[in-house]
N, C-alpha and C positions, 0 to 999 in steps of 0.2 A: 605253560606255566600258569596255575590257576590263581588269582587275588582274592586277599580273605578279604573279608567283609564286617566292618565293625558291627556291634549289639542295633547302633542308629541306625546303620544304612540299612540291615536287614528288614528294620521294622520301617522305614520309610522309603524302601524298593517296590517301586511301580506306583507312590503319590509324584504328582506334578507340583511344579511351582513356579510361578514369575516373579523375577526382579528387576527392580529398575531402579537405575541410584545414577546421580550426573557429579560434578566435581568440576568445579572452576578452579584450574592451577595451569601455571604455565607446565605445558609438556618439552621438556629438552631435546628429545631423539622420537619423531612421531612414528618413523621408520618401525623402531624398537617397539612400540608401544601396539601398533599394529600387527606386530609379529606375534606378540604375546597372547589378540584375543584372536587372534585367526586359530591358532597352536592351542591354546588352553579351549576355546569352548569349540571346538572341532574335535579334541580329546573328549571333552565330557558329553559331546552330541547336543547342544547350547542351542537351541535356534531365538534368532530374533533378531536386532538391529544395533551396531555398534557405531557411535559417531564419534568420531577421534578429530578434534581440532587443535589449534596453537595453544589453546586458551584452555583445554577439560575436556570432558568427555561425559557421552549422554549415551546411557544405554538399556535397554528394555530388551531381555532375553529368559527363554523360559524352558524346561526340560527335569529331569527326573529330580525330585526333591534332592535328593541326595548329590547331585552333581551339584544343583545348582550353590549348596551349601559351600562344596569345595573350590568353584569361583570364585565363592567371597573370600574363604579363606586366604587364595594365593593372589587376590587384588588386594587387603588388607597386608600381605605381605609388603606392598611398597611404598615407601615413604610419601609419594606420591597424594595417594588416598587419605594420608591422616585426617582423618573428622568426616568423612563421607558414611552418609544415611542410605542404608539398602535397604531398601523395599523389597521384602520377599511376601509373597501369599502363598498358601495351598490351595489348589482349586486341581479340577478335573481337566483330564487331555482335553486338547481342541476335539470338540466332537464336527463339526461344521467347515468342511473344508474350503468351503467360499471366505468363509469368516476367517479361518488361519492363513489363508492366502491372502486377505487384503491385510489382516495385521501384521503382515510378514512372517510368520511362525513356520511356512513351512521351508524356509532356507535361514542358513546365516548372512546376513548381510556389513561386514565391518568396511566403514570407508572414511574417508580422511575429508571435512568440510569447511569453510571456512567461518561457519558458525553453528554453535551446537543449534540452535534455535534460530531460522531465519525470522528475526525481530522487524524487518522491514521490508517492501517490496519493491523500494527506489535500492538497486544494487551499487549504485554509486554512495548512499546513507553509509557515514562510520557509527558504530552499534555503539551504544552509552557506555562508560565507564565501569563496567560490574563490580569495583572498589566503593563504587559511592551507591550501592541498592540500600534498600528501605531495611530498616533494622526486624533480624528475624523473632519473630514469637513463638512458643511452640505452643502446640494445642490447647493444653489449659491457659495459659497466659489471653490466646485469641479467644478464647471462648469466654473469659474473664471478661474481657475488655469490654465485648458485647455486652455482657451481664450488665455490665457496671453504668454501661450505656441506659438501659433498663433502668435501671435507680437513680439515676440523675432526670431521668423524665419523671417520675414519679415525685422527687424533691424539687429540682427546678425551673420544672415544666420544658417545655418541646425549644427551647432555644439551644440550652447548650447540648439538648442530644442530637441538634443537627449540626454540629460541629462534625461529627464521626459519619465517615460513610464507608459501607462496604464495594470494593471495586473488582470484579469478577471479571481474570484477565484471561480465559475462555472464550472458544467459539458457541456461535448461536447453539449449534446442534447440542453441545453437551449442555450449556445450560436450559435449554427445554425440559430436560430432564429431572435437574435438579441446581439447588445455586441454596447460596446461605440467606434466609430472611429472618429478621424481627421488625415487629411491629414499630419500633421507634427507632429503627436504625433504618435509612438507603440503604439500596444497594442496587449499584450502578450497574445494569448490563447492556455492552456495549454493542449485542447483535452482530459479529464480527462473524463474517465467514472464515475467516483464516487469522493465526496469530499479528502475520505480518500487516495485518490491517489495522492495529491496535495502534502506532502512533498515533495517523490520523486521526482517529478518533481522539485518543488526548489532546493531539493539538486545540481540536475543536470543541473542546470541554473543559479547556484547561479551570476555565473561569470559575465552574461549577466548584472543581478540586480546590484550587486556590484557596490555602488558609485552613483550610480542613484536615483531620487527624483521618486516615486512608489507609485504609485494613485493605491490605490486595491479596487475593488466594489464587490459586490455580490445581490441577490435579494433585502434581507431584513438589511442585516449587519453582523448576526452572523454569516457568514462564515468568512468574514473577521477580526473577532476578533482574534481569533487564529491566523489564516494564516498571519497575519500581527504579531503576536505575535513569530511568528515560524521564521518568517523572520527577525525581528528584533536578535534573539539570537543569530543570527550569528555573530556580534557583531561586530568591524572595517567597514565599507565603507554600512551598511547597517541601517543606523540612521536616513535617513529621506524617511518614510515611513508613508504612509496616507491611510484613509479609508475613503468611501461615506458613512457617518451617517446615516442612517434607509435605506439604499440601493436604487437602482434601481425606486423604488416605491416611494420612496420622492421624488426623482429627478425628476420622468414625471409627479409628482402632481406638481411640482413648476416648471416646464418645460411642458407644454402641446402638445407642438408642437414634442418632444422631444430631444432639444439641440442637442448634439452629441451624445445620444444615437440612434443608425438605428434599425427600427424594431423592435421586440414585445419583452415583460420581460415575460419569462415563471414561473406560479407562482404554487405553488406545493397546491392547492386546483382545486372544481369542474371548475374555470375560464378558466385553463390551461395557457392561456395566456394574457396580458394588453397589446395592442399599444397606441401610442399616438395618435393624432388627423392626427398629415400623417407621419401614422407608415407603412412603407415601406414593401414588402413580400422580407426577405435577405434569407429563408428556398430555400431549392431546394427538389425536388422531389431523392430518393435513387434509383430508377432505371432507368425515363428518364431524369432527370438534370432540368424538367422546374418549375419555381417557385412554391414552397406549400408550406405552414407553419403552418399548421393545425395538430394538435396530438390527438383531439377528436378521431377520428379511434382508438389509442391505439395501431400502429404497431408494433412487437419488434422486435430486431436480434434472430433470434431463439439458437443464443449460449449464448450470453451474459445478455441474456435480456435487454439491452438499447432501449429506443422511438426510434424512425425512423419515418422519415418522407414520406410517400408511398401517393401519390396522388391519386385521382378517379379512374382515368384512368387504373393505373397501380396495385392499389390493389385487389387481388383476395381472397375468401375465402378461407381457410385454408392455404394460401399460408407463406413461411419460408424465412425470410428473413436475410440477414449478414451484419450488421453496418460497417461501413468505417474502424475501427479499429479493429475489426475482419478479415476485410478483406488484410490490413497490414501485421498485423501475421500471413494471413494464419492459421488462424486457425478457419476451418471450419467442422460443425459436420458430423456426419453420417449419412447421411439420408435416406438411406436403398430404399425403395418404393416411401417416399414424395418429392416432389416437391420443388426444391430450389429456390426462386426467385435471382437471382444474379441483379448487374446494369450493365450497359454497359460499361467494361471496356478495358482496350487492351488485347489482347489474352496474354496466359502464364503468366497472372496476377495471377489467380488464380486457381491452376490444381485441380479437382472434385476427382479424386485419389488421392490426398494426404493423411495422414493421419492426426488426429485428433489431437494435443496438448493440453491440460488441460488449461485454463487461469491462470496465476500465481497468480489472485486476488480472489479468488474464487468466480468467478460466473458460472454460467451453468444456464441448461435449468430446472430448477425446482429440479433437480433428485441429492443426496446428490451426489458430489466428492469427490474421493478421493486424499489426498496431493501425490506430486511426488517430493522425495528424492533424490539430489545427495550424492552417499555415495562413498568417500573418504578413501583406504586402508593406511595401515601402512608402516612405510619402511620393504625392500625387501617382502611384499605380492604382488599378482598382484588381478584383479577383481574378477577371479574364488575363490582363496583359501577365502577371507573377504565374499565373498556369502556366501559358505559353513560355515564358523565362525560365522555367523550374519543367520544364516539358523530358529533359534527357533527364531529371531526378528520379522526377515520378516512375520514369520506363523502369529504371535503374535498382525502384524499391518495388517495384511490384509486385514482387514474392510474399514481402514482409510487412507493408505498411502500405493506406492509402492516406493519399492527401487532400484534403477537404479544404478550400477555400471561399473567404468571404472580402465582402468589400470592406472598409474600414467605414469609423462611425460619421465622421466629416468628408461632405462634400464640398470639392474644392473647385472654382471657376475655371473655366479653360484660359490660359495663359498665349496672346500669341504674341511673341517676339518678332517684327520685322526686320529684313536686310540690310545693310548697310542705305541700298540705294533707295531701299523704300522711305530710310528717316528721312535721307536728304529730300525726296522729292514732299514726304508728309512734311517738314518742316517751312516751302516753299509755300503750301496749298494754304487757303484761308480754311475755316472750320467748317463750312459746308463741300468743300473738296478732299477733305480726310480720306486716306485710304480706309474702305472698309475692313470689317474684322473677315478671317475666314469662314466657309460654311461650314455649318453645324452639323450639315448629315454627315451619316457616318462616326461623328465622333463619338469616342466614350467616355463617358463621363470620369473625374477624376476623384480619387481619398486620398484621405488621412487618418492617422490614429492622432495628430497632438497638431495642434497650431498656434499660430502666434499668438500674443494676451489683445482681447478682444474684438477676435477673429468675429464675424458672424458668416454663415452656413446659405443666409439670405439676398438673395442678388438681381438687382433690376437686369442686368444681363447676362449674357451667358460670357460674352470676353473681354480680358482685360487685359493690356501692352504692357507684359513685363516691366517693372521698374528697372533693369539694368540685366549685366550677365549673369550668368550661373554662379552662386556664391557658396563655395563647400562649405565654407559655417554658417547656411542658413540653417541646418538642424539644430542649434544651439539656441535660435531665437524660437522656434516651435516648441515651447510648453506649457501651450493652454490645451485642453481639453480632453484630461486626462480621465477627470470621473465619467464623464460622458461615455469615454470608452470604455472604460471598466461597467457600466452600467449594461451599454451595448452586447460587451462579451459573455456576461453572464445571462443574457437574453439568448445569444448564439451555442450556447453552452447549455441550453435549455432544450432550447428546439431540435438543434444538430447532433449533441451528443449522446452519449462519453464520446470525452476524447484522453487516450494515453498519453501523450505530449503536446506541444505548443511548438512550429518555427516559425519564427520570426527574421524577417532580413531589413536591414537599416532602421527605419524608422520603427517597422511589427518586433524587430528585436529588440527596441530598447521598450517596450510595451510591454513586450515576453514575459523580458526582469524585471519588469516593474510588479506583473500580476506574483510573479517566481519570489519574489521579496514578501509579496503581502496573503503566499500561500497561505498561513493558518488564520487569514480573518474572512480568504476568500473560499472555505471547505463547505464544501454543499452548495457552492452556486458554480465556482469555478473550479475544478476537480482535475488534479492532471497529473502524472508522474515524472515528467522530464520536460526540459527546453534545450533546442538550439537554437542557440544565436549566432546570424550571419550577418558578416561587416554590421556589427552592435556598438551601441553609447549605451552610457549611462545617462540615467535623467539625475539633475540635482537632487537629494532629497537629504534632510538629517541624519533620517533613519538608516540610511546605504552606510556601513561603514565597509573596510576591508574585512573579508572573511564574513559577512555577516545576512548573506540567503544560503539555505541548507535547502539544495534541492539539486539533485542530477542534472547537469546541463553539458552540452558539449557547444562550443567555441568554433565557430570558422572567421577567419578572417586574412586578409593579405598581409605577406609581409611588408617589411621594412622596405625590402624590392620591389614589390607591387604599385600599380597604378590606379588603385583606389581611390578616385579624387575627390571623394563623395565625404567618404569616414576613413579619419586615418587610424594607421593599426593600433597607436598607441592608445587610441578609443576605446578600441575593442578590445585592448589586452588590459585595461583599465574596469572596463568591466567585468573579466573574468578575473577579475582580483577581486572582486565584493562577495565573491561565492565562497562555501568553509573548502578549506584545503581538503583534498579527498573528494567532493560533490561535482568539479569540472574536469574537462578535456577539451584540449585546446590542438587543433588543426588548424595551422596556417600555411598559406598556399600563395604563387608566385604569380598570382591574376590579379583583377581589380576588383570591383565594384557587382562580385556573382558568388554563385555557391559551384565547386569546381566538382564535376562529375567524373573526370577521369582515375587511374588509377595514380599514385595508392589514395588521393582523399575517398576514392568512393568506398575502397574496402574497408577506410577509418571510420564512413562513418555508417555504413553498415553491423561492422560491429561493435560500435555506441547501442544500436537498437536491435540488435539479439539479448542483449543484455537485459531488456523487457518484455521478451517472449514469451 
């Protein structure tokens, strides 16, 4: 049975075309919805990427003009889609097989995620509100707005055009290429390797934003649904906040010359890239600095795997290159025998002896990473004795994380408690018959993260006779010397690091959450993705309310049944009440005063930290 062919398809059989159009709506039956683009663009021979979640659906697929028309058509068929923007282009078959293999063009891929856009890298973060995103503009309105920005410099000079900035919620690599500039408008690029690094950076810019009218674009739009969404919650002085409706790709269809956008929109199929009619080369070559903009090559940093930009000249086979932000952190691999291409930078920029730091996002060269722990002792522990305590942990993670310990910022006097017979007899004795203290050799010295009010650090001796017994609510009286440590750790957090998370046990846990609480004032000195906290307190503070640290944490501590004479449970469950619903897990265990390695806590909390792999 042969199929006629309408007048169109004739004449647009064997042009190509790519679409990409996303849709935030709840899906009822994703089952159904799956069945649809498996069945319909396996009929029409569709290839590309389909991501079907709770929430919409985010899709980039490409194939014979004419098919791809009749997608839209039988998507526009369901209620579902009403008011969804497809982005269709004509352009030519993938010629570059490398290139349609990493865009995914040369298979269909439909799969069910639980966010069309992974928005963050802490998996336990609930993603923002996408009812409350930044109100949309479409092309001309954005390019207005710009304009207009233009004429208020001109009439009320450079004050109130710094009201408005533009926020470019892209990675590095596409903006090298190109990104929106005028001369009297910012525009904020945040050098993100990847989208889900884009909280953090608002956290830590908030201030900038604050107050300010924030034009945010991105390719297509759906990055900016969120991000504009995430920005808004912060709620006071961040209320007028805007997005470029169908992105980047609206704008230079309705702008051809390309307005104030300079240089090419890098689009994530075989294209690579779109300029405008005089789209500008803004790319620079990563080792001699002279204009390129071309990413067909496929160059990457050989630690992080980001695009780079390596021109003719300068690219060699099998040659290993280090992205600009690699090159920052210093943090460059080991290359044993191969060949590192470096760019030309000032000497002592970058020492070849170094050694290697983990990236704190997980990325690497292909080959699984391991997470790197800062692990936080108790009071009066120092690093040595919490190794040996956490000794069946460590064995236990070995696969997937190492554990890096340090001693706390307070040294504390050796404390020796005598026997019953010794008071009676030191009571008997005049003051030059005093029992002496014990010796010194051998001992190790003792920390702290927090001490009492007025502690000092400085001591004509080395030991002093207990005031009295063991008191479980002496941690209640330890809360001096808190900056000190936070001073401390961001010194330790300098030298040692990255580190992916923080554990903390008794005293180092309620430390943990105290840094876990003051995450976005502590970004770029103290940097970290998660905490556990084991047999954990809260420290008093105002700012602690319930619900009120947003950061991935998991919780161990003894139950109700346990013999934790140290910190009772209701402590530790008190402080995993200060964290947002959604951000903790709580593992409690029938021991005391330890972190329990048998089964099942070990396999809980193992996969807490696959979860940051």
């Amino acid at each position: 049975m042969s199929l006629s062919m309408s007048d169109d398809e004739a004449r647009d059989q064997g042009r190509y075309g790519v679409l990409l159009y996303y849709k935030y709506t709840s899906i009822p039956d994703l089952d159904n919805l799956v069945s649809f683009y498996r069945s319909n663009c396996d009929s029409l021979r569709l290839l590309g990427r389909v991501r079907v979640a709770p929430h919409g659906v985010n899709v980039t697929v490409g194939g014979e003009l004419s098919s791809v028309e009749r997608h839209i058509a039988a998507v526009k068929g369901n209620s579902l889609f009403e008011g969804t923007d497809f982005k269709l282009a004509t352009c030519d078959y993938p010629l570059n097989e490398k290139v349609a293999r990493e865009c995914g063009f040369t298979s269909l891929s439909v799969r069910v995620v639980k966010e069309l856009v992974t928005f963050s890298c802490h998996p336990l973060l609930k993603s923002p509100d996408i009812s409350n995103a930044g109100r949309h503009l479409n092309a001309a309105e954005f390019h207005s707005v710009i304009e207009s920005a233009e004429r208020i410099m001109d009439k009320d000079g450079p004050t109130k055009a710094r009201e408005l900035v533009l926020l470019d919620a892209r990675n590095l690599y596409e903006t090298r290429i190109g990104k929106f500039q005028s001369p009297n408008v910012e525009t904020l690029d945040p050098r993100i390797r990847q989208y889900s690094d884009l909280p953090s950076w608002i956290d830590e810019n908030s201030e900038r934003l604050r107050g300010k009218h924030v034009l945010m674009y991105c390719t297509g739009g759906i990055r900016c649904e969120m991000a504009s969404a995430y920005l808004r919650s912060k709620g006071a002085g961040f209320e007028n906040v805007f997005q470029l409706f169908g992105g980047i790709q609206r704008y230079l269809e309705q702008f051809p010359d390309g307005g104030f956008f300079k240089g090419k929109n890098f689009v994530f199929d075989h294209r690579i890239s779109v300029g405008s009619s005089d789209a500008d080369v803004k790319g620079t070559c990563l080792l001699c600095g002279l204009s390129f903009d071309d990413y067909s090559p496929r160059c990457r940093c050989s630690y992080c795997r980001m695009l780079v930009l390596v021109c003719d000249s300068c690219r060699m086979e099998d040659g290993l290159y280090v992205c600009e932000l690699c090159q920052k952190h210093r943090q460059l691999i080991e290359v044993g025998k191969s060949r590192v291409i470096l760019p030309q930078i000032e000497p002592n920029t970058i020492s070849l002896d170094a050694k290697v730091s983990p990236l704190p996002l997980g990325h690497g060269t292909g080959c699984p990473r391991k997470l790197r722990i800062l692990c936080l002792h108790g009071f009066r522990q120092n690093a040595s004795s919490f190794k040996g305590r956490t000794a069946s942990l460590a064995k236990k993670l070995k696969s997937i994380a190492d554990l890096v310990f340090v001693d706390a910022a307070h040294e504390l006097p050796f404390i020796y408690q005598p026997s019953f017979t010794e008071l009676q007899r030191d009571s008997a004795s005049s003051p030059s018959e005093q029992i002496p203290a014990p010796p010194s050799e051998n001992c190790r010295k003792k920390f702290a993260w927090l001490v009492a009010p007025g502690f000092s650090d400085r001591f004509e001796k080395d030991w002093k006779v207990a005031d009295g017994p063991f008191d479980p609510l002496q941690y209640q009286q330890q809360t001096g010397g808190l900056d000190v440590s936070l001073t401390y750790l961001k010194d330790v957090f300098s030298r040692e690091g990255p580190f992916d998370g923080i554990l903390g046990f008794s005293q180092g846990a309620a430390i943990a959450a105290s840094v876990a609480a003051q995450r976005g004032r502590l970004l770029g000195d103290i940097d970290f993705r998660f905490v556990i906290l084991c047999s954990g307190f809260a420290l008093h503070s105002p700012e602690l309310d319930k619900g009120s640290i947003n950061c991935p944490s998991l919780h161990i501590f003894g139950n109700d049944l346990g013999k934790d004479r140290q910190i009772a449970s209701q402590a530790s469950r008190e402080l995993a009440s200060l964290f947002e619903d959604g951000c903790s897990i709580i593992i409690e265990h029938d021991f005391g005063h330890i972190i329990p390695t048998r089964s099942p806590y070990m396999d809980e909390i193992k996969d807490f930290l696959r979860r940051f792999l």
